[in-house]
N, CA and C atoms as a LAMMPS dump frame, in Angstrom:
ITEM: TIMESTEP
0
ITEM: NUMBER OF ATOMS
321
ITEM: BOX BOUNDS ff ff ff
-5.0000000000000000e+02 5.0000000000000000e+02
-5.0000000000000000e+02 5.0000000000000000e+02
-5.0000000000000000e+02 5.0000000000000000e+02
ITEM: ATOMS id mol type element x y z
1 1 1 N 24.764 -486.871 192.204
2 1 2 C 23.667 -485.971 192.484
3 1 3 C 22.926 -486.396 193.752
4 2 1 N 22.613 -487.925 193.945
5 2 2 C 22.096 -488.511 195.172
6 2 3 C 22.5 -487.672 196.273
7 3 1 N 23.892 -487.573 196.416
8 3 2 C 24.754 -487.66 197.46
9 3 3 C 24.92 -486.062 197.943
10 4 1 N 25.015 -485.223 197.021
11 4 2 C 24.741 -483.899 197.03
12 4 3 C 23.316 -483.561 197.661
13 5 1 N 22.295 -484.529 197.424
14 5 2 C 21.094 -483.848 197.756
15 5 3 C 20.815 -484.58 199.445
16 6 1 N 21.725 -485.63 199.754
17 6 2 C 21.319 -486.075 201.189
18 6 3 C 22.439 -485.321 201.817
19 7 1 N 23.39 -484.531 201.336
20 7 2 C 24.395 -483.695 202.249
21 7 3 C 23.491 -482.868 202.529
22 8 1 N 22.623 -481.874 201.533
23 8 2 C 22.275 -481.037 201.562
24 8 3 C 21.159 -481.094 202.455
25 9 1 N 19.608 -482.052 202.862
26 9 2 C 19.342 -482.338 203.495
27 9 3 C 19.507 -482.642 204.997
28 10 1 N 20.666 -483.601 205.025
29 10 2 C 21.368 -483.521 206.478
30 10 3 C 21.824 -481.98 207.144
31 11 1 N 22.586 -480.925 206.42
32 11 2 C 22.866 -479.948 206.593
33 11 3 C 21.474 -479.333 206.962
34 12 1 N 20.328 -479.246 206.203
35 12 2 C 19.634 -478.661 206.959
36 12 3 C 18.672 -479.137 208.063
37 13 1 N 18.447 -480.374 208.282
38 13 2 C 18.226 -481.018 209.024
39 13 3 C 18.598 -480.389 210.398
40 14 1 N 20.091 -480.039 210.501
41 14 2 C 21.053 -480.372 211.793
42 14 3 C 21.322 -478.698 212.14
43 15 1 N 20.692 -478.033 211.376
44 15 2 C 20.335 -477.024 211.312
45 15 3 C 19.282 -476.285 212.081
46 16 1 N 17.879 -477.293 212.134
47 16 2 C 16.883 -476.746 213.005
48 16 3 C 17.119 -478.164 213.936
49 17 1 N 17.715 -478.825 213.829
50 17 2 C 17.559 -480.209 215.22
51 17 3 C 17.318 -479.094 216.536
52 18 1 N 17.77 -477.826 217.202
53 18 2 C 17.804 -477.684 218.081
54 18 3 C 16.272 -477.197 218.156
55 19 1 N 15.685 -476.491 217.342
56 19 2 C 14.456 -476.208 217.52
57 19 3 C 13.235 -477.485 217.557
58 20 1 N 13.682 -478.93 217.632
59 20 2 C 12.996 -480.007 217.72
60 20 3 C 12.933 -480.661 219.193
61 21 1 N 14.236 -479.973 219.522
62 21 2 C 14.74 -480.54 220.786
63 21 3 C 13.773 -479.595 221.986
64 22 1 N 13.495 -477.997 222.011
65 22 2 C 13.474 -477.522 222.77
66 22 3 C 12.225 -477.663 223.308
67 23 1 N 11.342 -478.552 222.848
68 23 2 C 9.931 -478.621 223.624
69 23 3 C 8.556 -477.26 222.969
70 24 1 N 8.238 -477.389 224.018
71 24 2 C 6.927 -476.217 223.694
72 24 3 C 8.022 -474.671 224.202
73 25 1 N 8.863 -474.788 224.468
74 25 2 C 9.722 -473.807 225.05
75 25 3 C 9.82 -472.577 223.629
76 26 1 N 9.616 -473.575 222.628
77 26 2 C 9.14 -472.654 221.293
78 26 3 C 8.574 -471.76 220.914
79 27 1 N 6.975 -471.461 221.827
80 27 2 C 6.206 -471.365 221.71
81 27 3 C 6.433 -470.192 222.882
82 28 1 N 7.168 -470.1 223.869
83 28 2 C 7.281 -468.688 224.75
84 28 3 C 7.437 -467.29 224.173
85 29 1 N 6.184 -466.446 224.098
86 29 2 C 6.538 -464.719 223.383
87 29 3 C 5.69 -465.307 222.267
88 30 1 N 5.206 -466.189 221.936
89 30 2 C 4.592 -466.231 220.33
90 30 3 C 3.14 -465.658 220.772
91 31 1 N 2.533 -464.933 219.848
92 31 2 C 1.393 -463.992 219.992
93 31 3 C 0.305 -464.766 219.189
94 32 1 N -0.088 -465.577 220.357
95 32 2 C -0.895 -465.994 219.982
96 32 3 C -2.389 -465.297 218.96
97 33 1 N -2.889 -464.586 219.649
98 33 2 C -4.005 -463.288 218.733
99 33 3 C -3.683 -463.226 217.514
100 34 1 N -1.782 -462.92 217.283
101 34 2 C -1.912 -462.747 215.837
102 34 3 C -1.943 -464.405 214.958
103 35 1 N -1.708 -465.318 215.697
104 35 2 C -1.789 -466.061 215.056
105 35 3 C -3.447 -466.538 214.721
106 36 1 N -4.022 -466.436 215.726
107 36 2 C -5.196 -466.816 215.502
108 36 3 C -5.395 -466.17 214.033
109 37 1 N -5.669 -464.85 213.726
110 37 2 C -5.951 -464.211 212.431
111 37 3 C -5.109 -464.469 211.377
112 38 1 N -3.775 -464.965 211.929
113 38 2 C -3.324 -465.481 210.279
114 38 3 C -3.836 -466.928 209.846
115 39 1 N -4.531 -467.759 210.96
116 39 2 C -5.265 -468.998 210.575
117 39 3 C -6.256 -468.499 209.596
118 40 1 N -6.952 -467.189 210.093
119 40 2 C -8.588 -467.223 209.296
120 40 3 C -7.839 -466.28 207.898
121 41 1 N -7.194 -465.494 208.553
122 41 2 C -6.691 -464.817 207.318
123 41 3 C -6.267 -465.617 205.87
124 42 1 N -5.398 -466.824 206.082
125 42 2 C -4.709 -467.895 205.554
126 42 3 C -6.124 -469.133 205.129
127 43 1 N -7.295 -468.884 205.596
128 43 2 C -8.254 -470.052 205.198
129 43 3 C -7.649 -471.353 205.688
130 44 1 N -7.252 -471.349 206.164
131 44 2 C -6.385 -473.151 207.161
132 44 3 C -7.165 -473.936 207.031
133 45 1 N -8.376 -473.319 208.081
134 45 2 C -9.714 -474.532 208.098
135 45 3 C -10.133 -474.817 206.805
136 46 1 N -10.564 -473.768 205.899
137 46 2 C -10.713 -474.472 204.995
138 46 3 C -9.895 -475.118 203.844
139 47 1 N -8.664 -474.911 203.901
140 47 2 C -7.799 -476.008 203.816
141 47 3 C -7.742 -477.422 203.601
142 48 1 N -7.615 -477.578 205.621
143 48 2 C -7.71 -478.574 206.057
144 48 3 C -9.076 -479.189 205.848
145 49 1 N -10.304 -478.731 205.519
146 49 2 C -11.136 -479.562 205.66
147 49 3 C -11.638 -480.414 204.215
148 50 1 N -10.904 -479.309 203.282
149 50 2 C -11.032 -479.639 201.43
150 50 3 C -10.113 -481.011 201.705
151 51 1 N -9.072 -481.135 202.896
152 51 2 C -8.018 -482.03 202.093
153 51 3 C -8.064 -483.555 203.589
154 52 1 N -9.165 -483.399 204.712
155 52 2 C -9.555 -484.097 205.5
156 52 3 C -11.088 -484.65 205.531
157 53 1 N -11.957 -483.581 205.084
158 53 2 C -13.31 -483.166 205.395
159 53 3 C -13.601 -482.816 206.614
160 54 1 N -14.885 -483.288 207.125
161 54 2 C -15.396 -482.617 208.068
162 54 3 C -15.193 -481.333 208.407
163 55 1 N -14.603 -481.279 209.825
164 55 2 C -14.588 -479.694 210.399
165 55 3 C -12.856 -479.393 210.246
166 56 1 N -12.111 -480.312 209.246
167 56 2 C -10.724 -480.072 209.156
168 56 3 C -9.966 -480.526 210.495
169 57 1 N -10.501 -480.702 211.428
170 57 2 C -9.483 -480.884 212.845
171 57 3 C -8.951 -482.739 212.664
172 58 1 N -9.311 -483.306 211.512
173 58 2 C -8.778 -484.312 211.621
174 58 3 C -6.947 -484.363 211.137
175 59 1 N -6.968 -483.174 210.492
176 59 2 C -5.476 -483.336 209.833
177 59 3 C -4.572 -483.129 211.318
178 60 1 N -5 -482.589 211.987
179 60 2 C -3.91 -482.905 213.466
180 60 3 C -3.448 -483.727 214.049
181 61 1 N -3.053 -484.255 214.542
182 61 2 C -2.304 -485.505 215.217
183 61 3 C -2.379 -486.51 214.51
184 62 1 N -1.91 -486.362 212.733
185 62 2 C -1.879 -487.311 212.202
186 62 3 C -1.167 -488.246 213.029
187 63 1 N -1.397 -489.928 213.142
188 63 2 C -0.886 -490.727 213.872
189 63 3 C 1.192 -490.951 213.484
190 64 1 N 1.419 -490.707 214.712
191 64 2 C 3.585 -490.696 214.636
192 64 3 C 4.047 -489.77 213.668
193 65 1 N 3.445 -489.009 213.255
194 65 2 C 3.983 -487.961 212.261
195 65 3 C 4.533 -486.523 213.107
196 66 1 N 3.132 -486.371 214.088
197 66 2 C 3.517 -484.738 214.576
198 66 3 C 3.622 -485.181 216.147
199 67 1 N 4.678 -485.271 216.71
200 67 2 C 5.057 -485.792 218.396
201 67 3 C 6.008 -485.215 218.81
202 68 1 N 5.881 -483.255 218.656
203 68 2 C 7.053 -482.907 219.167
204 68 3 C 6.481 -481.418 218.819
205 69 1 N 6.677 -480.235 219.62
206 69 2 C 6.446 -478.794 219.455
207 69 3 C 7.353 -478.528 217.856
208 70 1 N 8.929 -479.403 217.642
209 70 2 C 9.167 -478.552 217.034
210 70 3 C 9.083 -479.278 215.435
211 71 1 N 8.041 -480.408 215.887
212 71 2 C 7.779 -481.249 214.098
213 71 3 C 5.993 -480.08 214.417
214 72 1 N 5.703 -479.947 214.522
215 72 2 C 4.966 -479.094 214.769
216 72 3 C 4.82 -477.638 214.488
217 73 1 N 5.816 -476.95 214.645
218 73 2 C 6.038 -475.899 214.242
219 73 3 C 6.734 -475.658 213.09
220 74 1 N 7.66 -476.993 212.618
221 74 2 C 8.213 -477.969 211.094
222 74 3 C 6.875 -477.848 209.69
223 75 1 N 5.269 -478.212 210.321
224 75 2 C 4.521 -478.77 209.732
225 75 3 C 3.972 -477.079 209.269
226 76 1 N 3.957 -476.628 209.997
227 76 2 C 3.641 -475.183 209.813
228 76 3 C 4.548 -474.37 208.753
229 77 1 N 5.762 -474.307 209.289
230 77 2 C 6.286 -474.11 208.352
231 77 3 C 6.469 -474.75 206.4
232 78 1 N 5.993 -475.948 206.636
233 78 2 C 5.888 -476.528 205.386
234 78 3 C 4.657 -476.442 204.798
235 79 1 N 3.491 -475.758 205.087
236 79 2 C 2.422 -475.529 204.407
237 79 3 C 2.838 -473.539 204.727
238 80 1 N 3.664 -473.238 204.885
239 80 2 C 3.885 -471.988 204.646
240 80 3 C 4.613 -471.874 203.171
241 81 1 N 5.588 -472.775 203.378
242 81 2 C 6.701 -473.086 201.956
243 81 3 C 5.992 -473.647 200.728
244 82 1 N 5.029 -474.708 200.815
245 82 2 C 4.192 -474.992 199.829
246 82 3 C 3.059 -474.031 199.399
247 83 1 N 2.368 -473.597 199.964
248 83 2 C 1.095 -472.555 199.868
249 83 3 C 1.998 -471.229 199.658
250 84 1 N 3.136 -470.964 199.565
251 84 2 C 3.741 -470.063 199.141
252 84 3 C 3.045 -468.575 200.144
253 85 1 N 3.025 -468.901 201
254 85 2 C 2.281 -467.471 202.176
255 85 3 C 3.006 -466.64 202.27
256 86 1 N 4.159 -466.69 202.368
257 86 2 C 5.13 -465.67 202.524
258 86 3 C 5.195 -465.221 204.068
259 87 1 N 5.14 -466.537 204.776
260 87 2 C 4.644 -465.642 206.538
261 87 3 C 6.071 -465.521 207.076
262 88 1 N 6.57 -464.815 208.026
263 88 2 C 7.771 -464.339 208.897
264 88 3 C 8.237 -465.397 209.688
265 89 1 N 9.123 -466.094 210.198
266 89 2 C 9.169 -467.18 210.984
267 89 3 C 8.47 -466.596 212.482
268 90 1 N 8.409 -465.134 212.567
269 90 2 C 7.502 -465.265 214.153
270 90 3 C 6.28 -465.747 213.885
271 91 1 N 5.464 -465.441 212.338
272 91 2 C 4.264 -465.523 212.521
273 91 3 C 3.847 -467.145 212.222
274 92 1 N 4.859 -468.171 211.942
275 92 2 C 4.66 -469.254 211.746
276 92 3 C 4.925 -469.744 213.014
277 93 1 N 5.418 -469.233 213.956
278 93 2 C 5.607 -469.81 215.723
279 93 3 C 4.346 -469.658 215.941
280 94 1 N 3.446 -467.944 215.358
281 94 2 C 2.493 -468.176 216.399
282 94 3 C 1.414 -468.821 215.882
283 95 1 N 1.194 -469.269 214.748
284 95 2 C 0.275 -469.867 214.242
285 95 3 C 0.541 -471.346 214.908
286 96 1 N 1.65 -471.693 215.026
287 96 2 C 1.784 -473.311 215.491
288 96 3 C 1.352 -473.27 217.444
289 97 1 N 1.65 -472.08 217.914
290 97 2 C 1.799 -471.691 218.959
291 97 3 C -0.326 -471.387 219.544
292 98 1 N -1.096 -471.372 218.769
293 98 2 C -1.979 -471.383 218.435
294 98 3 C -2.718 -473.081 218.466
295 99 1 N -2.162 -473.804 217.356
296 99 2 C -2.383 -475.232 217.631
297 99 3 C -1.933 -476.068 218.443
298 100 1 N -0.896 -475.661 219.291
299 100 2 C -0.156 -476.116 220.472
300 100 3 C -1.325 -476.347 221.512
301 101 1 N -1.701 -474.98 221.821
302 101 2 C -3.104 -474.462 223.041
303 101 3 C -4.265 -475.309 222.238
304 102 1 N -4.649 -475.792 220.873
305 102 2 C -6.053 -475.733 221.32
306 102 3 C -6.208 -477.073 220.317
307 103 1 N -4.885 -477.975 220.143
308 103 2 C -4.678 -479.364 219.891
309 103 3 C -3.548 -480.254 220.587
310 104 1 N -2.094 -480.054 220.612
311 104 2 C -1.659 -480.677 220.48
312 104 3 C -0.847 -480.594 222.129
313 105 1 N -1.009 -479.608 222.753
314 105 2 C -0.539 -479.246 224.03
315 105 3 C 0.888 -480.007 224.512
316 106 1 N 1.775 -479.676 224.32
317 106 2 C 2.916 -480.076 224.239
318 106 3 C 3.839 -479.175 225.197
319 107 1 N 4.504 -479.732 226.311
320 107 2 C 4.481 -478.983 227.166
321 107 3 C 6.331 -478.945 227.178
């Protein structure tokens, strides 16, 4: 069962590797506007701030965790998959595409 579940892993892993590789190049055509409103729409901030405090902007650049547009747009996607949002993969570009510009600027 181990072995089944690190194939399965690796497989998807090697799957998005190219979207890790490509930089902020990710982030070209993502609409930003709509992302902004699926942040407030989605409560993010308050989210992030139930599970950081303060003003929530501490959960960003957790330290060696997020160092790349596309662990970044990874992290997004995984509070899409957990919080069960049901968002489109454009609208999870532009939501990350969103924190790109106004945290993590990744060029």
């Amino acid at each position: 069962m181990r072995r089944v579940w690190l194939v399965l892993l690796l497989g998807g892993l090697a799957s998005v590797a190219p979207a890790f590789a490509q930089g902020a190049k990710i982030f070209d055509g993502a609409d930003v506007s709509l992302g902004r409103e699926l942040i407030a729409a989605n409560r993010c901030v308050a989210c992030h701030q139930q599970k950081v405090g303060g003003d929530g902007s501490a959960i960003y650049r957790p330290a060696g965790r997020i160092n790349t547009a596309g662990l970044l747009r990874g992290m997004v996607e995984q509070c899409n998959t957990e919080l069960n949002l049901s968002l489109f993969p454009d609208e999870v570009t532009a939501i990350a595409a969103v924190l790109n510009q106004s945290y993590y600027r990744f060029r």
